[in-house]
Each structure stands twice: as C-alpha cells, then as structure tokens.
C-alpha positions in Angstrom: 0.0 0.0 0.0 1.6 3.1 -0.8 1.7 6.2 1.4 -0.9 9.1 1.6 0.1 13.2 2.3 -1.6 13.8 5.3 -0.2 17.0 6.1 3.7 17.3 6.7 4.4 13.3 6.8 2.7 10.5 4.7 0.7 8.1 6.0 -0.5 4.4 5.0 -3.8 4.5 4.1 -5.0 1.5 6.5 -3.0 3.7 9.7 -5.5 6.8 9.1 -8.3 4.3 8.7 -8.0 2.5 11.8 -7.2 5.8 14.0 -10.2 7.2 12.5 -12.4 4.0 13.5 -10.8 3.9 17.1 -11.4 7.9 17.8 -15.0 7.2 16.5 -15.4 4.3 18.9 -13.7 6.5 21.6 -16.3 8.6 20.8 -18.8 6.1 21.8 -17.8 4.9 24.4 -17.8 8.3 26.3 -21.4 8.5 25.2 -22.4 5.8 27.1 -22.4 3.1 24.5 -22.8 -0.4 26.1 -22.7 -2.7 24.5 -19.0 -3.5 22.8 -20.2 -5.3 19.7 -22.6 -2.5 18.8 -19.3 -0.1 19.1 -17.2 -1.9 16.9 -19.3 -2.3 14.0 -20.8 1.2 14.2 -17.1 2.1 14.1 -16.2 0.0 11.3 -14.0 -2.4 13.7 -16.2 -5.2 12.8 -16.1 -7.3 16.2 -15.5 -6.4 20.1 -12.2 -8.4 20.2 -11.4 -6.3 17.4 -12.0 -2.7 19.1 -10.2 -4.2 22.1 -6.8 -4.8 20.2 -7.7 -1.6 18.4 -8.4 0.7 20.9 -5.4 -0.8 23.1 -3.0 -0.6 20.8 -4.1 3.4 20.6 -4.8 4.2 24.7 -3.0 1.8 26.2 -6.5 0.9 27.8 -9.2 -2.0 27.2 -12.6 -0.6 26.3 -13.8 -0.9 29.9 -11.2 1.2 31.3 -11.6 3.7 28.7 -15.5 4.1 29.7 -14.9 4.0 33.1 -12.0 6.9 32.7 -14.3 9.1 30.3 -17.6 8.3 31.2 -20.4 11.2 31.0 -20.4 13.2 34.0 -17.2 12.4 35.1 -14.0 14.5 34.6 -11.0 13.7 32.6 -7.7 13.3 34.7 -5.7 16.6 35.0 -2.6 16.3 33.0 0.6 15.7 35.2 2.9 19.1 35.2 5.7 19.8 35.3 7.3 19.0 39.1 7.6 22.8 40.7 10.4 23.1 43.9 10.7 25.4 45.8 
C-alpha cells in the first residue's frame, strides 16, 4: 500500500483508517455506548475483540477502562505538570 500526504508526513492509508475507526469508537464509548459489539461495528471495527486490540493498541487501555475513565459526567484526569520546587 503506498503512502498518503496527510499533512507534513505520509501516512499508510489502513493507519488513518483505523485511527479514525478507534477515535469514533472513543467517541462512543464516552457517550455511554454499552454494548461492545454494537461499538465496533458502528465504528467500522467489525467485532469487540477487534475494538479491544484496536483501541489498546491506541490508549494503552481496554474498552472498559476507557469508559470507566471518560464516562459522562465524570472529569478527565488533570494532566501531570511539570514538578515545581521550591
């Protein structure tokens, strides 16, 4: 598969794809989306064992742990700073 310009540094086709798909099922997910297999074929990542490698592979988290960390009405974790000393 050859390489797509997507803005300063190409990109295989299949990569965009799939990030797309996972920030869609990202999406949700922190919508409240329950059911896993419903997820992954409205996002195009066909089963739930698929949207768990998928989404993994992109958060470092299972699909469970991504819900529970964005779920609706809940805030996202403040970003670590920088250590300040004084």
């Amino acid at each position: 598969m050859r390489p797509i310009q997507m803005g300063a540094c190409p990109v295989v086709a299949s990569t965009w794809l799939t990030a797309e798909r996972v920030t869609l099922a990202c999406r949700l997910l922190e919508r409240g989306e329950q059911r896993l297999d419903l997820v992954a074929r409205a996002s195009g990542l066909g089963t739930a064992a698929g949207l768990r490698v998928a989404l993994r592979r992109r958060t470092g988290l299972t699909p469970t742990a991504y819900r529970r960390r964005f779920e609706p009405g809940r805030r996202a974790p403040e970003p670590a700073g920088p250590a300040v000393s004084g």
